[in-house]
MARDOMI-190129 format. One record per atom (N, C-alpha, C): x, y, z. Coordinates in steps of 0.1 Angstrom, whole numbers, plus 2048, in hexadecimal, padded with zeros to 3 digits. Example, Ala and Ser with C-alpha at 12.3 -4.5 7.8 and 13.67 -1.06 7.14 Angstrom:
BEGIN
8847C784E/87B7D384E/8847DF84E/8807EA847/8897F5847/88180084F/
***
This chain:
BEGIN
681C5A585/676C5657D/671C62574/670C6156A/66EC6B55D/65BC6C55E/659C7A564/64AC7F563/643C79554/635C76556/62CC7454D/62DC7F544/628C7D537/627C8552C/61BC8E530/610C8C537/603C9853B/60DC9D543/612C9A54A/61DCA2559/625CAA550/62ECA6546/639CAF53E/632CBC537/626CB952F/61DCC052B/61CCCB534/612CC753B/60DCD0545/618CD754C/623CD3552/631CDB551/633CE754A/637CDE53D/63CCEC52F/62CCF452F/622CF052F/618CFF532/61BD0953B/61DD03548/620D0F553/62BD17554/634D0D54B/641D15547/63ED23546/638D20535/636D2952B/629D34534/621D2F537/617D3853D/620D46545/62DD3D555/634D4255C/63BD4A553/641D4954C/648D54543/644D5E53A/636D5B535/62ED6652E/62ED6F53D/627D6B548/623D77552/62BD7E555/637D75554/64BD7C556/64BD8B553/643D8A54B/645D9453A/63ED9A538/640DA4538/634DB052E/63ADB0520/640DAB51C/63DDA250F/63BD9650B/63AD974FE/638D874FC/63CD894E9/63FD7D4E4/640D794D9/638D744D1/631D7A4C7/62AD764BB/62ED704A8/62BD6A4A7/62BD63499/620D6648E/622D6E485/613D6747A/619D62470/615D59469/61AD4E459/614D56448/619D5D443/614D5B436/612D53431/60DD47428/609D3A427/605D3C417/610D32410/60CD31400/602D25400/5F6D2E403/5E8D1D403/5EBD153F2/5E6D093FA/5E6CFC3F3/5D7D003F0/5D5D033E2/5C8D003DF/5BDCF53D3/5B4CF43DB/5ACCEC3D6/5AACE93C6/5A5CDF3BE/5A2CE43AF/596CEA3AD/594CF33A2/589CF63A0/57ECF039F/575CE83A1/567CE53A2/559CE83AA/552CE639F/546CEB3A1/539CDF3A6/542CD33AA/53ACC53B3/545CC13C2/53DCC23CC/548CC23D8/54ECB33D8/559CB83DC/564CAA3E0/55FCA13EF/565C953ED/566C8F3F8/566C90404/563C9440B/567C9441B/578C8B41E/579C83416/588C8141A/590C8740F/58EC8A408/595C963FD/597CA03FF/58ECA8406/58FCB640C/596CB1417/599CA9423/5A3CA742F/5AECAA429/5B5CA141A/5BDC9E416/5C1CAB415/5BCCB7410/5C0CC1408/5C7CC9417/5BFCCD41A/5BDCCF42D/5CDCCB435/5D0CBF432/5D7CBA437/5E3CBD433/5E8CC3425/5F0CC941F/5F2CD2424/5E7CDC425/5E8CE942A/5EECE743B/5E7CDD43F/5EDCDF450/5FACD6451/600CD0447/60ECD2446/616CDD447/611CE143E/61CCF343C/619CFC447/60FCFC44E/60DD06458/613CFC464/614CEE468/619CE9474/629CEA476/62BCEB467/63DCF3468/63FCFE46B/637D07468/638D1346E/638D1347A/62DD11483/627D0E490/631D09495/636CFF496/645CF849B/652D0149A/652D0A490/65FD12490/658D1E495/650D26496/64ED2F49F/653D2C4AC/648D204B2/64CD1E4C0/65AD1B4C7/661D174BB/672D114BB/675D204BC/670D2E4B4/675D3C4B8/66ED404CB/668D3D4CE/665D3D4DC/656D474DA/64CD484CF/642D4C4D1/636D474D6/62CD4F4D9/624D4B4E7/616D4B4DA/617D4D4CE/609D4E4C6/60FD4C4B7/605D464B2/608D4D4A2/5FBD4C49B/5FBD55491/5ECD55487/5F1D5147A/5E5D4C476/5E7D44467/5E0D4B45C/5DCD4C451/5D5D5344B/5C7D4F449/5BAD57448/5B1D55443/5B0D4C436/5ACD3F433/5AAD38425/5B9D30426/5BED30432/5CAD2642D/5CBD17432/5C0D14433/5BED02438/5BACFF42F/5AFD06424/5A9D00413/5A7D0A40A/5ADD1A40F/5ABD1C3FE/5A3D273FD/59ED253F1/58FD2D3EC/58DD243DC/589D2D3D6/580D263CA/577D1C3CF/56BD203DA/55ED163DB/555D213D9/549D133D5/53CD193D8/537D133E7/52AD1B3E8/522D123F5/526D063F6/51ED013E9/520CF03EB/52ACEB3EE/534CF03E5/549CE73E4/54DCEB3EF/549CF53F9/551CF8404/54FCEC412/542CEB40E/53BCE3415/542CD3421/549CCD41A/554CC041A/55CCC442A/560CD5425/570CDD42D/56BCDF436/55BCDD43C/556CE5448/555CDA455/558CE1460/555CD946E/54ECDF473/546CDA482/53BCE0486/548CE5490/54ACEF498/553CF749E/54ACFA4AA/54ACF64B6/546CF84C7/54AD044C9/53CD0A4D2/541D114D9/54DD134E4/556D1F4E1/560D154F2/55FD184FE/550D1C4FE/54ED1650C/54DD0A510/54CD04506/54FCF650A/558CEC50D/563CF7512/573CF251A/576CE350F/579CE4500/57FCDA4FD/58ECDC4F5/593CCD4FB/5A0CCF4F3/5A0CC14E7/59DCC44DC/59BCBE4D3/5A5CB14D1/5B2CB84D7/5BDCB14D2/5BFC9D4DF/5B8CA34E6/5B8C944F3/5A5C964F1/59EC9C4EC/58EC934EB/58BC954E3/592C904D3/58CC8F4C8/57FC8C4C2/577C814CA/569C7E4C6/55DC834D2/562C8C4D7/556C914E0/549C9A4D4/550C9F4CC/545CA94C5/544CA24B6/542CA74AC/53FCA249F/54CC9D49A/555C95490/55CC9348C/563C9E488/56ECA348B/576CB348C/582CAD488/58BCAD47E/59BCA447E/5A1CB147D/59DCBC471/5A2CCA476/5A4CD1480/59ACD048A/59FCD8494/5A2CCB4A1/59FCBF49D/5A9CB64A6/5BCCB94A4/5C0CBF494/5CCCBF494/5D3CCC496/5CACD7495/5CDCE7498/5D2CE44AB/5C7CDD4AD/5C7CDC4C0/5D6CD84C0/5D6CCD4BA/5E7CC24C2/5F0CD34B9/5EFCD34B1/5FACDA4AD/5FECE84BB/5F4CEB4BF/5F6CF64CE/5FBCEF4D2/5F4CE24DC/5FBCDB4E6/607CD74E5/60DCD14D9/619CCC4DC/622CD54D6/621CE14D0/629CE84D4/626CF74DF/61FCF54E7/618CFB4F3/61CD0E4EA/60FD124E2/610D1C4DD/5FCD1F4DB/5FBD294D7/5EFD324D4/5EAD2C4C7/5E7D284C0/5E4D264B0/5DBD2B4AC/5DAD354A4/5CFD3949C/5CBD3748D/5BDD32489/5BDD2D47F/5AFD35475/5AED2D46D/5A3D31462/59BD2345F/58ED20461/588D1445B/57CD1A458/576D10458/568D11452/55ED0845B/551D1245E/543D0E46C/53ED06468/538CFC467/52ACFC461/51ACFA470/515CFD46B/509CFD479/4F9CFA473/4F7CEB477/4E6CEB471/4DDCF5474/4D4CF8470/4C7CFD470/4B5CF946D/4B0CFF46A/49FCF9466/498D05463/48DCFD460/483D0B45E/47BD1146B/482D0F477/476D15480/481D1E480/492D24479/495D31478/494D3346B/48FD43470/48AD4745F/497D4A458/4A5D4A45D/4B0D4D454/4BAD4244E/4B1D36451/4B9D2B44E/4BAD2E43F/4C7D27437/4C7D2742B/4C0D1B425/4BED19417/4B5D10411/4C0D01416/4CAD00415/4D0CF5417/4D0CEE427/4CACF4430/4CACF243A/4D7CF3446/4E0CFC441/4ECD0144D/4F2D0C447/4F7D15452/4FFD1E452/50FD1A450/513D20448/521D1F448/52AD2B44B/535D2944F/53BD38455/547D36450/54FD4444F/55CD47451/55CD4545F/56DD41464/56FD3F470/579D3F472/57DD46480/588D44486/588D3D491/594D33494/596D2C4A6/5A2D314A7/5A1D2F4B5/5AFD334BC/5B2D274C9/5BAD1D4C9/5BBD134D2/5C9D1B4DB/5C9D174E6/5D5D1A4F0/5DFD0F4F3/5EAD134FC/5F6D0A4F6/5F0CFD4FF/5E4CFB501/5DDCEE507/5D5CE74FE/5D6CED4F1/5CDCE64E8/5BFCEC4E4/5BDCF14F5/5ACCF84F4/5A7CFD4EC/599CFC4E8/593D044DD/592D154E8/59BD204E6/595D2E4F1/58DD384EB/58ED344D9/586D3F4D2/581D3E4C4/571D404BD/572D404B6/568D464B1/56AD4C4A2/567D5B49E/55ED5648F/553D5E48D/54ED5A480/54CD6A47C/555D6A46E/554D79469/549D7A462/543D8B469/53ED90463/53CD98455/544D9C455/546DA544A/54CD9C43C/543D98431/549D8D428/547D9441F/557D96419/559D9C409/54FD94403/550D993F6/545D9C3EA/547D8D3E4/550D843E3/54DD793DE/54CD6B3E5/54DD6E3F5/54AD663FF/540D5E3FF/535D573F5/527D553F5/52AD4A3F6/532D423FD/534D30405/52ED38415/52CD44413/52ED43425/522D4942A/51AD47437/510D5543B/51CD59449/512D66447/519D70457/50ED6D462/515D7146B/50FD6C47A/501D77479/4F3D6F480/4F0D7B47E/4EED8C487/4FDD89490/4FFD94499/50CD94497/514D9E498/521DA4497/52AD994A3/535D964A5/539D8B4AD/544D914B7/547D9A4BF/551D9D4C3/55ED934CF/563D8C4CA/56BD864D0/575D844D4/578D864E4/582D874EA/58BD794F5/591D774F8/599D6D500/5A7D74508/5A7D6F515/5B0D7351E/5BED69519/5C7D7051B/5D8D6B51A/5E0D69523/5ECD68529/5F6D6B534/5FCD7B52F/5FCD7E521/601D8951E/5F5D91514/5ECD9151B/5E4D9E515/5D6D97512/5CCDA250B/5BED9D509/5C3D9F4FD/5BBD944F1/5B9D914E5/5ACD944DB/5ADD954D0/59FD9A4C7/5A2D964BE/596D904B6/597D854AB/58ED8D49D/596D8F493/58AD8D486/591D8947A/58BD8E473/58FD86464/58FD91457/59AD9444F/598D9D443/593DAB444/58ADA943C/57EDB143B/578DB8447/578DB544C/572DB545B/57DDC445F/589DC545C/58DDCD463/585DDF45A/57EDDE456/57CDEE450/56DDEB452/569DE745B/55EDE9463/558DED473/553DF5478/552DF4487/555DE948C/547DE248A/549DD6492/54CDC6487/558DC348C/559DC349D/566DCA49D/56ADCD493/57BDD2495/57DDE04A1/575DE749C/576DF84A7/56DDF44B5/565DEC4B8/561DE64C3/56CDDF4C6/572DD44C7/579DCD4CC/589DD64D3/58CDE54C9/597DEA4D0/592DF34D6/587DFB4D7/582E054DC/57AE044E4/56FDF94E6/56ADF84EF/570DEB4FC/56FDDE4F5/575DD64FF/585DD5500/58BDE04FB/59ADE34FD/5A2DD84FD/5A2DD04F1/5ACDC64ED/5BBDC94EE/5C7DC54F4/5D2DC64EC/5D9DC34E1/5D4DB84DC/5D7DAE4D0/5CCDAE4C5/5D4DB04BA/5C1DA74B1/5C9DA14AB/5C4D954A6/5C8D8A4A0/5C0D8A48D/5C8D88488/5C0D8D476/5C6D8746E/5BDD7B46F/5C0D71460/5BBD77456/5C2D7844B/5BBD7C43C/5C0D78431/5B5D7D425/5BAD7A41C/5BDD81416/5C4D8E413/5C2D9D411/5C8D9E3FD/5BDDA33FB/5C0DA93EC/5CBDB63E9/5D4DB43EB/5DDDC33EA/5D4DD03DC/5CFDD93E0/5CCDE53DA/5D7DF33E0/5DCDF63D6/5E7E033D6/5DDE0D3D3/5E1E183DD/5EBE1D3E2/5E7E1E3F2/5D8E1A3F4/5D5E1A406/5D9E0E40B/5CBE06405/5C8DF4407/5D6DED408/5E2DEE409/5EDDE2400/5ECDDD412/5ECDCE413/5EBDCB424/5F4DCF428/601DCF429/60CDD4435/607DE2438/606DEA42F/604DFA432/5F9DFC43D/5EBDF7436/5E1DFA43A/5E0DF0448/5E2DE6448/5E1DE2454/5EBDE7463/5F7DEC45F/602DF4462/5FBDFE46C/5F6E07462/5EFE13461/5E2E0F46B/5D9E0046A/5D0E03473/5D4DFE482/5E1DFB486/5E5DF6492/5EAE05498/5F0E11494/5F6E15495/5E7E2149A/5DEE24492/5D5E2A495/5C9E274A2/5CAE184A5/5BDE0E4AC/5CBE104B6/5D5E114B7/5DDE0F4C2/5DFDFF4CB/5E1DF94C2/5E2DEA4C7/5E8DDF4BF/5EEDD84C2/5F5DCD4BE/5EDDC94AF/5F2DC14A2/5ECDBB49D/5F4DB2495/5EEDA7492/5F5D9D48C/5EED96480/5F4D9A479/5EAD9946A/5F4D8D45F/5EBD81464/5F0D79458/5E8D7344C/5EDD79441/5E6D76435/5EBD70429/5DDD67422/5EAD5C416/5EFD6040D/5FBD5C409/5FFD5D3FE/600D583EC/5FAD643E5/5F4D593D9/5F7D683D0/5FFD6B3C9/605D793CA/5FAD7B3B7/5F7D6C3B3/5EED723A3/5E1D7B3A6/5DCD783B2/5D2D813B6/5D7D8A3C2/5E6D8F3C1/5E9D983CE/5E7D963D9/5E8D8B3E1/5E8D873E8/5F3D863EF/5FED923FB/605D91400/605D9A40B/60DD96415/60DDA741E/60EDA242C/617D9B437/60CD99440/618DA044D/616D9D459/621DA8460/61CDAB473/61FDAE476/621DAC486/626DBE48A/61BDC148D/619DCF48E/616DDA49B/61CDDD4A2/61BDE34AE/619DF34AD/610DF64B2/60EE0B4B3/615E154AA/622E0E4B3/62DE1D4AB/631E1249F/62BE09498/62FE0348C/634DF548C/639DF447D/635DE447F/644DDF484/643DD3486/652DCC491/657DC2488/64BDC047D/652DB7471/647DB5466/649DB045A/640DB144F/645DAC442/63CDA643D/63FD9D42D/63ADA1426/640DA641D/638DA640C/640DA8402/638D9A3F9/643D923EE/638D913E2/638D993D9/633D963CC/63DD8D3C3/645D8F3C5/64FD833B9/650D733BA/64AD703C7/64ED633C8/643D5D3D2/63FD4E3D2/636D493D3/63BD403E4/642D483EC/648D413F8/63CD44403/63ED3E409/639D41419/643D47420/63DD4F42E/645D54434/643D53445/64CD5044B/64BD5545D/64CD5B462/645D64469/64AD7046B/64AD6D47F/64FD75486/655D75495/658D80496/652D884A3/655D934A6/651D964B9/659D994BF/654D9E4CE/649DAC4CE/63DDA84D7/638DB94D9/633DB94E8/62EDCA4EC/62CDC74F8/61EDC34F9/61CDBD505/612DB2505/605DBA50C/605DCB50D/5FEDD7513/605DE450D/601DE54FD/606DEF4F4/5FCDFC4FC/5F6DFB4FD/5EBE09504/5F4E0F512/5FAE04518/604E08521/613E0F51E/61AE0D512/627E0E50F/626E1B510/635E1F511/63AE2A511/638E2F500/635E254F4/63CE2A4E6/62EE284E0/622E2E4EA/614E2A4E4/610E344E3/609E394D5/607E4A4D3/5FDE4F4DA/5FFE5F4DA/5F7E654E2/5E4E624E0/5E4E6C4E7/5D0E6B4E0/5D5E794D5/5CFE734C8/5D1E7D4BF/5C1E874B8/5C3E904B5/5B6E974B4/5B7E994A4/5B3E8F49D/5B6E90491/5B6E9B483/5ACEA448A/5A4EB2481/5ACEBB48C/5B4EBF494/5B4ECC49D/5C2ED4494/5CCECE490/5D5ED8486/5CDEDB477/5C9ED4473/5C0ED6467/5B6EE1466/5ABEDB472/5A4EE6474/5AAEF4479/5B5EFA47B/5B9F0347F/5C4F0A471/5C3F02466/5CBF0B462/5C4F12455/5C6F1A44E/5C2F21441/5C7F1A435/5C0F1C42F/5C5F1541E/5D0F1C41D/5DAF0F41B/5E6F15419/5E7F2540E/5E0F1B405/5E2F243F5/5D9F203EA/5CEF293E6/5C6F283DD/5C9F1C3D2/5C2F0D3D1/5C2F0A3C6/5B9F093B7/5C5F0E3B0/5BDF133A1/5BAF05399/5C2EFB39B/5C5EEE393/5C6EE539B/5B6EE23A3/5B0ED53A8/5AAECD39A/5AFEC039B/5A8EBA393/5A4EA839C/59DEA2390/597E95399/59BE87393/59CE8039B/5A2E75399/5A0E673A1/59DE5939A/597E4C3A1/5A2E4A3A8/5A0E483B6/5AAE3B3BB/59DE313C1/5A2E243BC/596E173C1/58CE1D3C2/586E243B5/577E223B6/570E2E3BA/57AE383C1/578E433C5/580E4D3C1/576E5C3BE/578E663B9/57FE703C5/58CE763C3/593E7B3C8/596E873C3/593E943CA/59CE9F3C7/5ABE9E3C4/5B0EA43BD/5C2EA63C1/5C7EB53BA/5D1EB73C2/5DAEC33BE/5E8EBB3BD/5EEEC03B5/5FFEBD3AD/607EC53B6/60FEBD3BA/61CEC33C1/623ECC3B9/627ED43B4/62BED83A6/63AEE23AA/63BEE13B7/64AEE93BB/64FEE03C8/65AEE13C5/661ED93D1/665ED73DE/65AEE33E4/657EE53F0/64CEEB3F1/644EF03FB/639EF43FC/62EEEF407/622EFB406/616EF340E/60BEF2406/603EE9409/5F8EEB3FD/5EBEE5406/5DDEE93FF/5D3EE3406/5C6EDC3F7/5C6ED43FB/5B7ECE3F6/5ADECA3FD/5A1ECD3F6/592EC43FB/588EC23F6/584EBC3FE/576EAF3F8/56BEB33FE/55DEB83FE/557EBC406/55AEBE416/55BEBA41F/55EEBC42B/571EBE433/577EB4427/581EB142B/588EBA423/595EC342B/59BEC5426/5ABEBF428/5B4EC141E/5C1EB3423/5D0EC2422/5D5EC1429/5DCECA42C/5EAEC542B/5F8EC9420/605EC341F/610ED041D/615ECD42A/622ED7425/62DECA423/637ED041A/641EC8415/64EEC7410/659EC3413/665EC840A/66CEBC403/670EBC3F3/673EB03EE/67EEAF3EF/686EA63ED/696EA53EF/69DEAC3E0/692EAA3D7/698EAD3C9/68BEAC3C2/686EB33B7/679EB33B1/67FEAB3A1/678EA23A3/677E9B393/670E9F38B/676EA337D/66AEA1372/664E9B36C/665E8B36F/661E7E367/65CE75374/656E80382/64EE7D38B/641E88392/639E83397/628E8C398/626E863A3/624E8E3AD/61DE8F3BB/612E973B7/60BE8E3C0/600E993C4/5F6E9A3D0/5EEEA43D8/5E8E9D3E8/5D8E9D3E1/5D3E983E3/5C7E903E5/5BFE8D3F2/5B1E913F1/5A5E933F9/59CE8A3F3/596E843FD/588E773F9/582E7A405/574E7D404/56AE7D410/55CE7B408/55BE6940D/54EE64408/54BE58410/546E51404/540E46408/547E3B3FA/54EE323FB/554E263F6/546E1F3F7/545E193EB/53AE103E8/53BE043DC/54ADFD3DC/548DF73D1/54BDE53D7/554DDF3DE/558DD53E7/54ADD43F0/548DE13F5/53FDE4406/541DF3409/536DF540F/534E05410/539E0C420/546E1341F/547E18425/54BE25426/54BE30434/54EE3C42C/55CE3D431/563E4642C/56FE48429/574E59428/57EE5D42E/587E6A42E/591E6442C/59AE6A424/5A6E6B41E/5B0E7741A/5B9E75423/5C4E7F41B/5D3E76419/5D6E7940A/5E1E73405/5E9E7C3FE/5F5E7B3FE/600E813FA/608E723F2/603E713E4/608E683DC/60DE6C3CF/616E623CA/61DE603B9/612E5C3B3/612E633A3/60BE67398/614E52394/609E4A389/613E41383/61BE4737A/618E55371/621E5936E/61BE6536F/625E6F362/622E7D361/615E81361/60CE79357/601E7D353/5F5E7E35E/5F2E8535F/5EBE8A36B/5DAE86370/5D8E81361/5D0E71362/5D3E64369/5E0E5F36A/5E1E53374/5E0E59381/5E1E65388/5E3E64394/5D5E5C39C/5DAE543A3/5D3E4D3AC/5D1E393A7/5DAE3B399/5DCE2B397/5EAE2639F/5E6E1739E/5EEE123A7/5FFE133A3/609E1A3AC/616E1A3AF/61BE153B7/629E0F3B7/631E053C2/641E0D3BE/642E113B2/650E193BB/650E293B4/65CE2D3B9/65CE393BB/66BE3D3BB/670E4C3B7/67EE533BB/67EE5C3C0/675E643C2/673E733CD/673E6C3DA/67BE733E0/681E763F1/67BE853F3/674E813FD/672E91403/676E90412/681E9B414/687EA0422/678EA442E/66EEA2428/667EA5435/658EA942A/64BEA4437/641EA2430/63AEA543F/62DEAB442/620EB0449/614EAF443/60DEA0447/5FCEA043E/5F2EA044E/5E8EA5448/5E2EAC450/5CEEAD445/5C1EA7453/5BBEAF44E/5AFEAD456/5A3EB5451/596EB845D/58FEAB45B/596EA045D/58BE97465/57FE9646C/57AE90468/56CE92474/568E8647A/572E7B47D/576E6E47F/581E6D488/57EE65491/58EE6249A/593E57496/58CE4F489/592E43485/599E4647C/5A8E4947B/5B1E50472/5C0E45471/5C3E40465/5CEE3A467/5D9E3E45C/5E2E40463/5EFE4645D/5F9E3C455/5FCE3C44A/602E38441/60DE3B437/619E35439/627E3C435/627E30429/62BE3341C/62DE25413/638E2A40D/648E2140C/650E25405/651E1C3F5/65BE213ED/659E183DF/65CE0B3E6/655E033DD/65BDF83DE/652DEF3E7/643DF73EC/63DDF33F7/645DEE404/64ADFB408/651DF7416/64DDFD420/64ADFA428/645E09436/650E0F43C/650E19444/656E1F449/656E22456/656E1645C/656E16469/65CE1E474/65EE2A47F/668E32485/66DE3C479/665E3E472/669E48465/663E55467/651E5446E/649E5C470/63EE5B47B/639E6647C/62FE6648D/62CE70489/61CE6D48F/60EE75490/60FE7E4A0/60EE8949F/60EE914A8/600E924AE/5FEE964B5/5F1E954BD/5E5EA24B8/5EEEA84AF/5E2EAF4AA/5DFEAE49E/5E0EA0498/5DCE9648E/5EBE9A47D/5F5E9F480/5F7EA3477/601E94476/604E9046B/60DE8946A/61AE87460/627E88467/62EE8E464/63CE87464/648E8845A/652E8545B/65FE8A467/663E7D46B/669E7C47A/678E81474/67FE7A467/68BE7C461/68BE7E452/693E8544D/692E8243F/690E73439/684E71430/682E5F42F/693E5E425/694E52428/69DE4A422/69EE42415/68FE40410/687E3D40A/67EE423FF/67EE463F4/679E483EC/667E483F2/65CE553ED/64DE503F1/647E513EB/63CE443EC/632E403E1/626E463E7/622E443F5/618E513F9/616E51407/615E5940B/60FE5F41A/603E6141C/5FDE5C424/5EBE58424/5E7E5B434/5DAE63434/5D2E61442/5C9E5C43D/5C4E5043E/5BAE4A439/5B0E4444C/5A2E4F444/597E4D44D/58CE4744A/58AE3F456/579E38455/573E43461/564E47458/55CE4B45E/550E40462/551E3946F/544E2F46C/536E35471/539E3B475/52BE42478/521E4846A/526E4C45E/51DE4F454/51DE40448/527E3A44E/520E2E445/514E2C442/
***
């Protein structure tokens, strides 16, 4: 007699649960996702118009979800805005929104569809876990009444949120996140009005949830790894690629590698507003990563990590970011500091100008420290290291240390710090280094062509960071890029 379908179910969960515990690893998935988007208008659509659109989108993402789990992964993340889009106002967004439970309220959307308000979004996010018994993580949109006995209600009478869920391979609603931190054109959305830190238990590890933006702020990003010691963060986005820090694979690379923990960053693809980057990222670097300006594809990405990166043998030391910096002397007097914008910000720099060497620059506090040897010095190429210690104030105000070792766009010594993507200098070995006054430091290798350099380089514990082999790769720049949150 062939077991009931709840009996088979419930089976293949305990499978999968029994074999995550097997393992101090496990396998993760994130989707780049070319969103299906909406038309422009300025009067909201139907409520069965917006499903319709919705439903497109959770096409392309239920193929993914089905071929991840066909690779044997235990999760996957979707991008921030990839169920409808963007181009809304308040009102137009309005249609795409569900009221989203708390999950303490033990529901599985996908077997009790009409317990809560009409939900067909996350009735179909849910079945898509269950029947293929996986983690799903997604992006929608809150909505939550209000009145006037709260004085922060909006004039229309509800809050609306960015949002993340996370259903388990039972369907369950286990988690869900309303971002705080809303870029500058977010005005469909309010923020919670307390910072949201959100965590959920796994068979392979503890989890942390946000969104974008969210990561270059304390909370909840540096709470969630530093205090409630997540292994995993999960990071739907929608990320704007800005060269030569911001481009997502780097920077998000760079903040897994620094926070010391797993991350999984999947973000959409829409490459006219730079929109690419997304990648599966572990401590000592990333395990895999996408980024496609030429072509308008989606991608899947699959990669194994350990499921207790704070545990591994290949998880960096505790590093003291300022202790080689602060200990060394200016290399060598510079006579020809000059200044230069990168995104908004005014940067010292000194010119590489021999093809080996040590050199130092600084910014009030910070000084940035580079010894170096090039494989071959070009004349129809310009390095130079660069110091930033302020306060960024044009997106959102945060403060910032910086030391970079980057390519000029060209000779002229006015582009240095506009955006570059390739490069032909090879340098046999590179040392950046500087007095930090922050332990939030993240290290950054970019080769031409926007490629990282994964097992290319390592940060020594007395914050210098440094080339492991001669790179193989041509470099567009070498970056310790710091948040200070405390003078924000």
């Amino acid at each position: 007699m062939l077991p009931s379908q709840p009996l088979l179910r419930a089976a293949v969960f305990a499978l999968t649960v029994f074999q995550a515990l097997a393992s101090d690893t496990f396998i993760a998935a994130v989707y780049e996702h070319a969103v299906i988007l909406p038309d422009a208008t300025d009067k909201p659509v139907s409520p069965d118009d917006a499903l319709a659109l919705m439903n497109k989108n959770m096409d392309v993402l239920e193929g993914a979800i089905k071929e991840a789990a066909q690779q044997g992964a235990h999760i996957i993340v979707t991008p921030e805005d990839g169920i409808y889009g963007w181009r809304f106002t308040r009102e137009t967004i309005y249609p795409y929104l569900e009221d989203i439970p708390d999950p303490a309220v033990n529901w599985i959307p996908c077997t009790d569809p009409t317990r809560f308000a009409p939900a067909p979004v996350q009735e179909r996010l849910s079945c898509m876990a269950r029947n293929n018994s996986i983690y799903v993580v997604a992006n929608i949109g809150d909505k939550k009444p209000c009145n006037s006995s709260d004085p922060g209600c909006p004039s229309d009478g509800r809050y609306q949120y960015n949002t993340n869920v996370v259903f388990d391979p039972e369907g369950k609603l286990v988690a869900r996140y309303h971002k705080y931190n809303l870029f500058m054109v977010e005005t469909q959305f309010n923020y919670p009005k307390e910072p949201e830190a959100v965590t959920f238990e796994t068979p392979f590890g503890k989890f942390g949830i946000f969104t974008c933006f969210d990561i270059l702020f304390r909370e909840p990003a540096v709470v969630l790894v530093s205090e409630l010691q997540v292994d995993t963060v999960l990071f739907p986005t929608a990320w704007m690629n800005v060269l030569p820090f911001l481009t997502a694979v780097e920077f998000h690379s760079a903040w897994a590698m620094g926070m010391g923990v797993n991350f999984l960053a999947a973000n959409t693809h829409y490459t006219s507003i730079s929109m690419t980057g997304s990648g599966i990222y572990a401590p000592d670097g990333a395990r895999t990563y996408y980024y496609n300006m030429k072509t308008e594809d989606g991608r899947l990405l699959v990669a194994e990590l350990d499921s207790h990166p704070r545990h591994s043998p290949a998880s960096l030391p505790a590093v003291s970011w300022s202790l080689y910096a602060s200990s060394v002397e200016r290399f060598s007097p510079n006579d020809h500091d000059f200044g230069g914008l990168i995104f908004h910000d005014w940067f010292t720099f000194t010119e590489l100008t021999k093809p080996e060497g040590s050199l130092t620059v600084c910014q009030k506090d910070l000084c940035c420290h580079l010894t170096y040897k090039m494989a071959g010095k070009r004349e129809d190429e310009v390095y130079v290291l660069g110091a930033f210690d302020g306060l960024h104030v044009v997106e959102g105000q945060y403060y910032l240390q910086i030391c970079t070792l980057l390519k000029c766009k060209s000779t002229d010594l006015n582009t240095c710090g506009q955006p570059v993507e390739t490069a032909q200098t090879k340098f046999e070995m590179f040392s950046l280094s500087g007095t930090f006054g922050t332990n939030y430091v993240f290290p950054e290798v970019l080769y031409s062509g926007v490629q990282l350099a994964p097992g290319e380089f390592e940060v020594l514990n007395d914050g210098r960071l440094i080339s492991k082999t001669r790179p193989t790769k041509p470099v567009v720049t070498v970056t310790l890029f710091g948040r200070w949150y405390e003078k924000d």
